[in-house]
N, C-alpha and C positions, 0 to 999 in steps of 0.2 A: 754338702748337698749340691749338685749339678744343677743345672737351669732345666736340664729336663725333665727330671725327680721333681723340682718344683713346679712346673707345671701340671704334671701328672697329681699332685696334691693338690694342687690351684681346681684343677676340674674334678677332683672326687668332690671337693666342700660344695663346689655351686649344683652339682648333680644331687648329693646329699641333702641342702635346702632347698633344691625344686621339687622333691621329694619329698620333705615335708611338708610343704606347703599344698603340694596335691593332697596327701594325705588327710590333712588338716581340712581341707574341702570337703572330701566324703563325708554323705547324710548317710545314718540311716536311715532306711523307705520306711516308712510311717506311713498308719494309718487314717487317710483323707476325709474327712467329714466334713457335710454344708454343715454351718450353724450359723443364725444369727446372730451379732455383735456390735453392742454401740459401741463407740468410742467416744471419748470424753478427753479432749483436747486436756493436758495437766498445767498449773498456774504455772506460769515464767515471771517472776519477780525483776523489776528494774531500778534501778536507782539515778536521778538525772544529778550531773554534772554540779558542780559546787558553785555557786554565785560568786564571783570575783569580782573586787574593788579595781578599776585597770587606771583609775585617776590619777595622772601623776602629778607630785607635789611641788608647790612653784616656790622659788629661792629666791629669795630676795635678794639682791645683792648689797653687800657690805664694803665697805671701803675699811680695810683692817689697814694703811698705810705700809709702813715698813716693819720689818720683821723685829719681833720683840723676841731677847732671850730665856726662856722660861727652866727656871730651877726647881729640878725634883726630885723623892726618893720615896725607896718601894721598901715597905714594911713588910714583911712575911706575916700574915694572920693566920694561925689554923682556924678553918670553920667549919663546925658540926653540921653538914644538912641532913634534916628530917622529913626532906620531902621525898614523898614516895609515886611515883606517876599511876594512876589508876590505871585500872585492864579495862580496855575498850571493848563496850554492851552490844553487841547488835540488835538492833530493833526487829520486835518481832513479824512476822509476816503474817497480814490475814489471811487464810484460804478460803478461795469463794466455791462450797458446798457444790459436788456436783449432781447434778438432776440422777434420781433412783427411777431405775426402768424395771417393770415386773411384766414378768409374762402369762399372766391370768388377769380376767379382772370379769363384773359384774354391773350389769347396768341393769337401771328399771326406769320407767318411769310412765305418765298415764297425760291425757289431753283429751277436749271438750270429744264429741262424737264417741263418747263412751271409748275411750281408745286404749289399749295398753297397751305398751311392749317390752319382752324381757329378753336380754342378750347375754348368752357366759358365753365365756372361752378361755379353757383351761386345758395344760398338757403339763405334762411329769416334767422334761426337760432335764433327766434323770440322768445324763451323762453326753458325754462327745459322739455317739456312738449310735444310741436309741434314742424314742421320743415316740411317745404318744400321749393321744388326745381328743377334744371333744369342740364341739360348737350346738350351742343351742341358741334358736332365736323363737319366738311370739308375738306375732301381729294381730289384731283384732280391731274390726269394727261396730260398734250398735249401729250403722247407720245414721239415719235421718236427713238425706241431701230433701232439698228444696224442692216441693212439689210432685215427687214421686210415691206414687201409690202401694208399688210393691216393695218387699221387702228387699233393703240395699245393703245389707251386711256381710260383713268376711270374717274369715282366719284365713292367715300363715302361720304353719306350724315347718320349722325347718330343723333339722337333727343329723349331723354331720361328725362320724367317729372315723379315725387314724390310726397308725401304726408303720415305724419306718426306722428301722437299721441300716447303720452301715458297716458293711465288712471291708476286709482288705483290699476289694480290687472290684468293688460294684456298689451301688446305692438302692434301696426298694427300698416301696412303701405298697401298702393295702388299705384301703379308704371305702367306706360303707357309710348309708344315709337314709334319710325319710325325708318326702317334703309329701306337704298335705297343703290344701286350698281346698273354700271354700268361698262360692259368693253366689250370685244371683243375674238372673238374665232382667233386670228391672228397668232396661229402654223402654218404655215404649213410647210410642210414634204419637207428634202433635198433629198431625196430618187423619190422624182417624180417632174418630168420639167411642170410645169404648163406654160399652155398657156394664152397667153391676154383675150379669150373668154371664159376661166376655171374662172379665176381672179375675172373678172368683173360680174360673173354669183353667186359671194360668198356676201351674207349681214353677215356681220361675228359679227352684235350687238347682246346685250341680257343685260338684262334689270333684276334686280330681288328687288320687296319689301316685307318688312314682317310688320305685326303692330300686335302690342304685349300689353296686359293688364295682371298686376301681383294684388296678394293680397299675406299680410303675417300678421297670430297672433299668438303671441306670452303670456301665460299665467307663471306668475308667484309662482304661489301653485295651482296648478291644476292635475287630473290626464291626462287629452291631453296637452301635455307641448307647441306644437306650431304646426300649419300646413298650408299650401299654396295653392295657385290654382294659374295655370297659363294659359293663352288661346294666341294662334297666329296665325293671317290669313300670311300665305307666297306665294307669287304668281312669276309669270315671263312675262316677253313680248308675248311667246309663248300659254298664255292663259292655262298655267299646275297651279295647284292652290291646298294648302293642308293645312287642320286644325287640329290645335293640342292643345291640352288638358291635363292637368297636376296637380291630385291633390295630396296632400299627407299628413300624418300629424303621428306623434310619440308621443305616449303615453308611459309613464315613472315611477315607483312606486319604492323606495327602499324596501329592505327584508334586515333588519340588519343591515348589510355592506354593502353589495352585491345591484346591481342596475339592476333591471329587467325592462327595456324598447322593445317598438314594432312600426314597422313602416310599415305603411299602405298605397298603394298608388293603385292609378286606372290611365290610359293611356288611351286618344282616338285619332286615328291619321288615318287622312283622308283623302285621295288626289288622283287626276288623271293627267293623261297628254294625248294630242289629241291624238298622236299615238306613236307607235315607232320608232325605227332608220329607219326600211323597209317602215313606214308609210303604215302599212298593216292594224294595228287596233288600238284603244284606250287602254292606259292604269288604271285601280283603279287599287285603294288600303284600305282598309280598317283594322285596327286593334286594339282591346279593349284588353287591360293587367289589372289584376289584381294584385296586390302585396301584399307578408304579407310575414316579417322580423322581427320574434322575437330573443330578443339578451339576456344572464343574463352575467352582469359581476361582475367579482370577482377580487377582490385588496387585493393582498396578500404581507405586507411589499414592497419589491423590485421588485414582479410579478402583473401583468396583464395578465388577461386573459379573452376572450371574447367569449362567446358558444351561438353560432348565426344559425340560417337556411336563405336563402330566399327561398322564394314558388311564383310562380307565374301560374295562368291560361291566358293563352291569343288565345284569338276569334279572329277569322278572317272573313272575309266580308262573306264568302261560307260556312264557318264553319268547313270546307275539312281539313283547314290548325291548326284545334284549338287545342291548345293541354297545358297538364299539366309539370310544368317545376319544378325539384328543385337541389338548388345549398346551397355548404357548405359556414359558412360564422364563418370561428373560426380562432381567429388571440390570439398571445402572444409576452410578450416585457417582459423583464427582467435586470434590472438596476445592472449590476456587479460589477460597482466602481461609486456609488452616484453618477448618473447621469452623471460620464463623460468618461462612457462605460454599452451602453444599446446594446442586444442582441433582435433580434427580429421574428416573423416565421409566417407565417400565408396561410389556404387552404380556398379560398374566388370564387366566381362563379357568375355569373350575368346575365339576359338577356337585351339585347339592342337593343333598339329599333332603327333602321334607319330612315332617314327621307331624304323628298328632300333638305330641309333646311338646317340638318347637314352635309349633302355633297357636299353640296356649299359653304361652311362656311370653306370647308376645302378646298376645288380645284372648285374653280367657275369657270371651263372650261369646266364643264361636259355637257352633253346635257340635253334636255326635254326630255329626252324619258327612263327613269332609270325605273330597279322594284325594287322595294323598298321591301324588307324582314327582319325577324328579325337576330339576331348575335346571337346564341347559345355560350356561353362561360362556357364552363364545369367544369371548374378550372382554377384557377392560384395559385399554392403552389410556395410561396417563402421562403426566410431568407434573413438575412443579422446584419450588424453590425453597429452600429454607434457611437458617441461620439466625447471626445476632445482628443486630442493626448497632448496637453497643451493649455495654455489658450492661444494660439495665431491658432490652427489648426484645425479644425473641418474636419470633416469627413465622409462617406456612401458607404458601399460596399453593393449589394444586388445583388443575384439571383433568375430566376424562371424559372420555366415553364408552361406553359400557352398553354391550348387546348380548338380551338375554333372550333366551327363547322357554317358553311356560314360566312365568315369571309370577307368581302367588301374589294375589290381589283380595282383599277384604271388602266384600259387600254386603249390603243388609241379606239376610232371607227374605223370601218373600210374604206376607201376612195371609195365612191359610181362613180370617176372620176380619168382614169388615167392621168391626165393631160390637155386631149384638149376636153372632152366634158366637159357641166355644167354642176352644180349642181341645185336644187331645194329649200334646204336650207341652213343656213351660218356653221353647224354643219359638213356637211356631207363630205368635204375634207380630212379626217384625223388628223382633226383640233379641235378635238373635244374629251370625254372622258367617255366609260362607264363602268358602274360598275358590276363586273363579283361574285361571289361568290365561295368559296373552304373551304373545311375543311384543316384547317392550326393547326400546333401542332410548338409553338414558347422557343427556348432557350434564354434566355434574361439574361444579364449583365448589371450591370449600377454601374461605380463609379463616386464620387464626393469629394473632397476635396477646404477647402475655408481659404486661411491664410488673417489672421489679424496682420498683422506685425508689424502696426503702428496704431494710431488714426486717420490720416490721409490717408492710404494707406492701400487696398485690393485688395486681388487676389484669384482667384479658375478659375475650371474646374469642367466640366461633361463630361460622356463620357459613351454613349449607343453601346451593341452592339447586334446581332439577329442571330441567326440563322434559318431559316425558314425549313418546311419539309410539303409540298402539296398533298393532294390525287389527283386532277386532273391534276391542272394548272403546268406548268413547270415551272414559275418560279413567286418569290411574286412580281407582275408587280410592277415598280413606288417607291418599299422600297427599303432603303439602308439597307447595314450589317451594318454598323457602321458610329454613328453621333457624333461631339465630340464637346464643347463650352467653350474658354477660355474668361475670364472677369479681366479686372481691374478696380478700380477705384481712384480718390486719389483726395481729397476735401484740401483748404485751407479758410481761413475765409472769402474770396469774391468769389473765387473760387471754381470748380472743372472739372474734365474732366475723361470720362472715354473708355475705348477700349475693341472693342467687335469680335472674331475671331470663325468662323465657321467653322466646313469640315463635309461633307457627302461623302460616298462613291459612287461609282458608280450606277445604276438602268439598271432594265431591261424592256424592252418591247416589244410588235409585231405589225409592220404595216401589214395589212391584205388590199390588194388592189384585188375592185373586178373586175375580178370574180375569179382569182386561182395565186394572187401572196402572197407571204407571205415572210415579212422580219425580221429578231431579230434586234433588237433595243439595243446597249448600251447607257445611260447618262451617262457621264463619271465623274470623282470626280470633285468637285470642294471646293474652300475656299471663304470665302467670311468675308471681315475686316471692318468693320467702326468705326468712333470717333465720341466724342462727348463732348459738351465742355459749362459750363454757369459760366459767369459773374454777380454778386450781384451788381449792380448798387448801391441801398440801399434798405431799408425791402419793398420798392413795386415793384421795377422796376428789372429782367432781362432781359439778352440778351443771345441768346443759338446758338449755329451752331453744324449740323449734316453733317457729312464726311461720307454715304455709297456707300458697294464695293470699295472699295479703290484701289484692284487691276484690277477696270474695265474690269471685265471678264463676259461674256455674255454666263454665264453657264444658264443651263436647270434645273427647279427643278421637271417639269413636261413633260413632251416629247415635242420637239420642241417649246416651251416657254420661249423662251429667257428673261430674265432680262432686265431691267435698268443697262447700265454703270453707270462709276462714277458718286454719284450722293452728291453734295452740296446742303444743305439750311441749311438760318437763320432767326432768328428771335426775337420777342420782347415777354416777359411773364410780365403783371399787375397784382396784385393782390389789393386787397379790400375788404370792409367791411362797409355794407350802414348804 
């Protein structure tokens, strides 16, 4: 064989296994599914090192003189041994049991103020592929806060059903629901002496449902990378009733490095109420947004950077109010010590759309008779700082500033009754709550730190604070300057319990009693502490108790709304898997 023939074999073989070594790489494309997954680290068994004598043995010395001649002889003995060397046992290994995760379970449980509440949550989890499922919760109150004449009781009824495949080359789901509330407008005002025939002249119920149908899909190599629609009828006792509409979807393309995405959304939100506070006329509303958010981002080593606009057009019912909107939407982070000191800054803007929905969602005290407008927010230029101080202390300082123009403020109503005549409805005592609007220009602080001290034991805080500055309104009704949140917790292997401590500062407000009295309103500070605490029976069975207000204070979070005292419940948590 030639030296060129053997080369020419020398590069078919290395051609041949680079070959199959490609080969041997190719996947086949399989079917992508999210699913959740614990993991459970497996025992790694060790065995330490063998104790060793290292003492060495001291010799005496001997004086043997001169050398003696020693005479000997070697017998040949046969010897039968019968020793047999045993097989070496290895010791067995204990395995430490690993924690059983289900994904169903059932909680109950009931506490003083007549209270119960029932929680399932349960889904098929019937293969890699589909899944569906359900969520049911119940809340309830009898009442009986301290010193309140009208009736203060609730339900939450909430009921949340799913369904989500996945195929080849996309992900959806379809999600449908009810939520019900019930409670009572039962402020009423220490500033006015209500009479027996004021009293009895108040129905202070109200009543509000919403039902909701979701869609979501999700594409895996697509250029529309996912988008949603949402729809939800929200109604009340009162016969005020509003539809909302929600679609949106992001479209996403790389350019080299760089990741050039855009997000598209439309908004229709519909709703009336019979009349207003004066019950002079009826209220609509009517409102179509359009939206378009194109973003290009750029990753540069240790920087990010994001160069974004939103644009929105939004119509209004008369068309009076329609108008073109745009906001800056450029944010940056900066990793100054690998991840455990990032820097970060960003000028971001938005329009917001109100609703009746979202403002009961937040103080279901308000009345039927709200106008509902959009929240021009012009900007929020922030910074701030984050990272680990050490691998036990985490950390967030951040400031901004933030100018909003119609910025939704909570105020009393005003009281249609100084006391000894009726009212007409259960709103109209000063018991009630509307929403005012102002151009607000907001100073905002916010730090947080969180130690990790132990495996066992955590602790942190946050801590907001505001400065407000109004063009009409005298003062931001109903907000605090400052909210602050300490948290512990500390877990042991059947155990844990953790403690929860709030403070708000004080609030401001005005009772308006007609026809020409006008009072300022302080809420004063308050705190507010609870515990909480669960026992691991074993992997299906807990048992849980809830300790809140601990210092049974019948502070206000909203004008004349007193709280729940101390309030106890307990209860039992099952879990399973059918």
């Amino acid at each position: 064989m030639g030296r060129e023939q053997m080369n020419r074999n020398i590069i078919f073989l290395i051609l041949l296994m680079v070959s199959g070594v490609v080969f041997s790489q190719k996947k086949k494309k399989d079917r992508i599914t999210t699913e959740e997954i614990n993991v459970v680290k497996p025992f790694s068994p060790t065995v330490s090192e063998a104790f060793k004598i290292n003492t060495e043995p001291d010799i005496d010395s001997v004086d043997i003189g001169g050398k003696k001649e020693i005479n000997y002889a070697i017998n040949s003995v046969p010897v039968a041994s019968t020793f047999t060397p045993a097989k070496g046992k290895a010791k067995t290994l204990q395995r430490i049991p690993k924690e059983r995760f289900y994904n169903n379970f059932i909680s109950a449980g009931y506490g003083n103020y007549s209270t119960p509440i029932i929680e399932i949550f349960a889904h098929s989890n019937s293969s890699n592929y589909n899944d569906f499922g359900g969520f049911f919760n119940f809340h309830s109150s009898g009442g009986g806060i301290d010193g309140i004449v009208l009736n203060d009781d609730f339900k939450d009824l909430d009921i949340d059903l799913y369904y989500k495949q996945s195929e080849r080359t996309f992900d959806w789901k379809v999600q449908g629901g009810l939520d019900y509330l019930s409670n009572n407008w039962y402020g009423l005002s220490d500033e006015i002496v209500y009479s027996e025939i004021a009293i009895n002249s108040i129905e202070e119920s109200q009543s509000y449902t919403n039902l909701y149908l979701k869609g979501e899909i999700e594409f895996t190599d697509a250029l529309i990378h996912k988008g949603d629609v949402a729809f939800s009828r929200f109604s009340d006792k009162f016969k005020s009733g509003e539809n909302h509409v929600e679609i949106n979807s992001v479209i996403d393309f790389p350019i080299g490095q760089e990741l050039m995405y855009s997000e598209i959304s439309l908004e229709l939100l519909n709703g009336k109420f019979e009349n207003d506070f004066f019950q002079t006329e009826k209220l609509s509303y009517t409102y179509f947004n359009i939206g378009f958010s194109p973003n290009f981002e750029v990753l540069r080593d240790n920087l990010t950077v994001n160069l974004g606009a939103r644009l929105y057009y939004s119509i209004t019912n008369n068309f009076e109010g329609s108008k073109f909107y745009f906001y800056p939407n450029v944010t940056a982070s900066y990793n100054i010590s690998e991840e455990a000191l990032i820097a970060y800054a960003g000028v971001i803007g938005d329009l917001q759309q109100n609703s009746y929905k979202n403002f009961v969602h937040e103080n279901p005290f308000v009345s039927p008779t709200l106008y509902i407008q959009r929240t021009n927010q012009q900007y929020n230029a922030y910074a701030g700082i984050k990272g680990l101080l050490n691998s036990k202390i985490r950390f967030n300082l951040k400031a901004a500033y933030i100018s909003e123009k119609n910025k939704a403020l909570y105020k009393l109503n005003p009281s249609l009754t100084d006391g000894n005549n009726e009212v007409d409805k259960g709103y109209e005592a000063a018991n009630s709550f509307q929403v005012v609007y102002d151009d607000v220009n907001t100073i905002h602080f916010n730090g947080e730190i969180i130690f990790d001290l132990f495996k066992e034991f955590k602790f942190g805080g946050n801590i907001d604070f505001n400065s407000y500055s109004l063009k009409n309104e005298e003062h931001a009704w109903n907000l605090p300057l400052m909210k602050a949140t300490l948290l512990a917790q500390y877990s042991r292997k059947k155990w844990s319990a953790g403690a929860d401590l709030f403070f708000s500062s004080d609030r401001k407000d005005d009772l308006s009693i007609i026809p020409d009295t006008s009072i300022r309103i302080t809420n004063a500070a308050y705190f507010d502490m609870n515990l909480n605490g669960v026992y691991n029976i074993n992997d299906k069975f807990d048992v849980f108790v809830n300790v809140n207000n601990i210092l049974s204070s019948n502070y206000q979070v909203y004008t004349n709304f007193k709280v729940q005292g101390l309030q106890v419940f307990a209860g039992v948590k099952y879990k399973f898997d059918f």
